[in-house]
C-alpha positions in Angstrom: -167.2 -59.0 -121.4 -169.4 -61.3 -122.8 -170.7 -64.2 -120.3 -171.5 -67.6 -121.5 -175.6 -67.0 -121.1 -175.0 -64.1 -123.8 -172.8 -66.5 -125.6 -175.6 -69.1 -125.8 -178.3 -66.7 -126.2 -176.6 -64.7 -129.3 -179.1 -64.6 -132.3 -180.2 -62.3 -135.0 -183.4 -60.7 -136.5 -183.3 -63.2 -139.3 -186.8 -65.4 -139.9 -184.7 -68.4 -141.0 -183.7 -69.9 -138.0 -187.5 -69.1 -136.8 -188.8 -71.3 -139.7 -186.5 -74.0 -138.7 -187.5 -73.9 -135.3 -191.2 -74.2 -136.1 -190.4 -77.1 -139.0 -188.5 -79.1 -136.5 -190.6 -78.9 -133.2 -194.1 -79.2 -135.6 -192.3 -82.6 -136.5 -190.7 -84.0 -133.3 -193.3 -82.7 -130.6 -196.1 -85.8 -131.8 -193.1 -88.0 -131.5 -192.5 -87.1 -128.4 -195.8 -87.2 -127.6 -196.4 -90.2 -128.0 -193.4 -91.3 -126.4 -193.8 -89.6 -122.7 -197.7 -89.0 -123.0 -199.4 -91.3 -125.3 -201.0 -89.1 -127.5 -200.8 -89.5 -131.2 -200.9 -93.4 -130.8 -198.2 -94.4 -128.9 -198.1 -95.6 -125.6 -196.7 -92.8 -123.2 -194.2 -93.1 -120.8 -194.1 -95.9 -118.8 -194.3 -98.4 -121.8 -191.5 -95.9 -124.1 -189.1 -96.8 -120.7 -190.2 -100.4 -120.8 -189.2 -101.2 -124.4 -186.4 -98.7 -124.8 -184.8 -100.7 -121.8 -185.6 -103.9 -123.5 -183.6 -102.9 -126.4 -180.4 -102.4 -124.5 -180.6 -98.4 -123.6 -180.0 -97.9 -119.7 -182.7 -96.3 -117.8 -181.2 -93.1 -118.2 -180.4 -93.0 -121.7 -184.2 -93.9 -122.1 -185.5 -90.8 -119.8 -182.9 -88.6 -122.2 -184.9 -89.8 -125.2 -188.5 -89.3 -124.1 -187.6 -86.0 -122.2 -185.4 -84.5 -125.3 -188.2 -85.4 -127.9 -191.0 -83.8 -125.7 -189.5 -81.0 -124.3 -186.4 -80.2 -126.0 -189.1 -79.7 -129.1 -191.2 -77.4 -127.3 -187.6 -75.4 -125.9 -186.8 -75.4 -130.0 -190.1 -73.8 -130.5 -190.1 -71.1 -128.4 -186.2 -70.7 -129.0 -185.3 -71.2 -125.4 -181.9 -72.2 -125.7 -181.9 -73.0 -128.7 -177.8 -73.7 -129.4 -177.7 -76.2 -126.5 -181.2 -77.9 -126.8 -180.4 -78.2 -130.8 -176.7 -80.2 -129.6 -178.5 -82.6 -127.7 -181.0 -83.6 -130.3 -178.5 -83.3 -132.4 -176.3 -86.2 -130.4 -180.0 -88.0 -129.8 -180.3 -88.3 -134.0 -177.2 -89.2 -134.6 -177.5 -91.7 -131.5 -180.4 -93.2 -133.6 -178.9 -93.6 -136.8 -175.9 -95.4 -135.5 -177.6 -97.9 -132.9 -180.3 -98.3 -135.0 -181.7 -97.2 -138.2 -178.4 -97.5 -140.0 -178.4 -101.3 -140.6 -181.8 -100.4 -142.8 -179.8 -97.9 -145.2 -180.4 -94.7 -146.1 -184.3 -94.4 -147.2 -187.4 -94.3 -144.9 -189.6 -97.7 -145.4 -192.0 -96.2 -147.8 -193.9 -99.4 -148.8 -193.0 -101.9 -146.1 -190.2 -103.7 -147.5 -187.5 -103.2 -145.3 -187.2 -104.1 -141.7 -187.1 -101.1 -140.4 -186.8 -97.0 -141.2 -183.7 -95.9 -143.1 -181.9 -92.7 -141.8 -183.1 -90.1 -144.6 -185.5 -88.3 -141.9 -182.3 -88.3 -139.4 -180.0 -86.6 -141.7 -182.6 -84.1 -142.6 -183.2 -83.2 -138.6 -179.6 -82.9 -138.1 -179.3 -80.6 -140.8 -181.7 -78.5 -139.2 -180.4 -78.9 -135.6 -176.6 -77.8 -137.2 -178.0 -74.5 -139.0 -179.8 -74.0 -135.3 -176.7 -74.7 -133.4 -175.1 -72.1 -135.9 -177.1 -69.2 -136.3 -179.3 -69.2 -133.0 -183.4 -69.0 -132.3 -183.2 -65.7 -134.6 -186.4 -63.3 -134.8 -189.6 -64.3 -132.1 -187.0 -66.1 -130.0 -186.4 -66.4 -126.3 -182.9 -66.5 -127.0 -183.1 -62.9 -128.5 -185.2 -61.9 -125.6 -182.8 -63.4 -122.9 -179.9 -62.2 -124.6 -181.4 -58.7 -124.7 -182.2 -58.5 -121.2 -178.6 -59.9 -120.1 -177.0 -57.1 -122.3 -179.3 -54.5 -121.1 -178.2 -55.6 -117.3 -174.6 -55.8 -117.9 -174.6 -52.3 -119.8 -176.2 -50.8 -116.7 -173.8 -52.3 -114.3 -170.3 -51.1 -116.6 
């Protein structure tokens, strides 16, 4: 009987979803970053709450956005529940493209014209979150290692 941590945890030995993992948190950590610690230029977390707030998001949507970027990159990383760490991004990108970055159309603001960024960069994370959400952390995963160990345990209790 398979319980819903081996559910979760269910990966293969394939390098893809590794590659992913390692594209997408090399990307989103500094953003986070910058949002919760103020590294990379930005101006950490108290100031992130302040003008997230300011622009209509309730305090905890706000915390979900700091915490999801930081974190939930570093849980991609190490493929530490991957499926349900990749959903929530997933929810947080497309969160950004509809309340914001959809009134600027689709591309990124490469020479300062538009108002704002486009949704090009979005659509590319969530295609990377939904392949993750699919196939697992895959090889040099937590996941794989979690899912081991909860096989392994309910094997020896059968």
């Amino acid at each position: 009987m398979n319980t819903f941590i081996e559910r979760i945890t269910q990966t293969n030995k394939s390098i893809a979803p590794l590659l992913l993992r390692l594209t997408l948190a090399l990307v989103l950590f500094p953003h986070g970053a910058q949002l919760l610690a103020g590294w990379f230029g930005g101006y950490g977390y108290s100031a992130s709450m302040q003008y997230f707030t300011s622009q209509g998001l309730s305090s905890f949507i706000a915390f979900m956005v700091i915490f999801l970027e930081f974190f939930g990159s570093l849980f991609i990383l190490f493929g530490v529940l991957t499926r349900p760490f990749a959903i929530a991004l997933l929810v947080l990108f497309l969160g950004m493209i509809s309340t914001v970055h959809y009134s600027f159309g689709f591309f990124m603001n490469w020479f300062g014209s538009q108002k704002g960024e486009g949704y090009e960069f979005h659509l590319l994370a969530i295609g990377l979150l939904l392949t993750l959400t699919i196939c697992g952390g895959g090889v040099a995963s937590a996941d794989r290692l979690i899912n081991k160990l909860v096989n392994n345990n309910n094997n020896q209790n059968d």
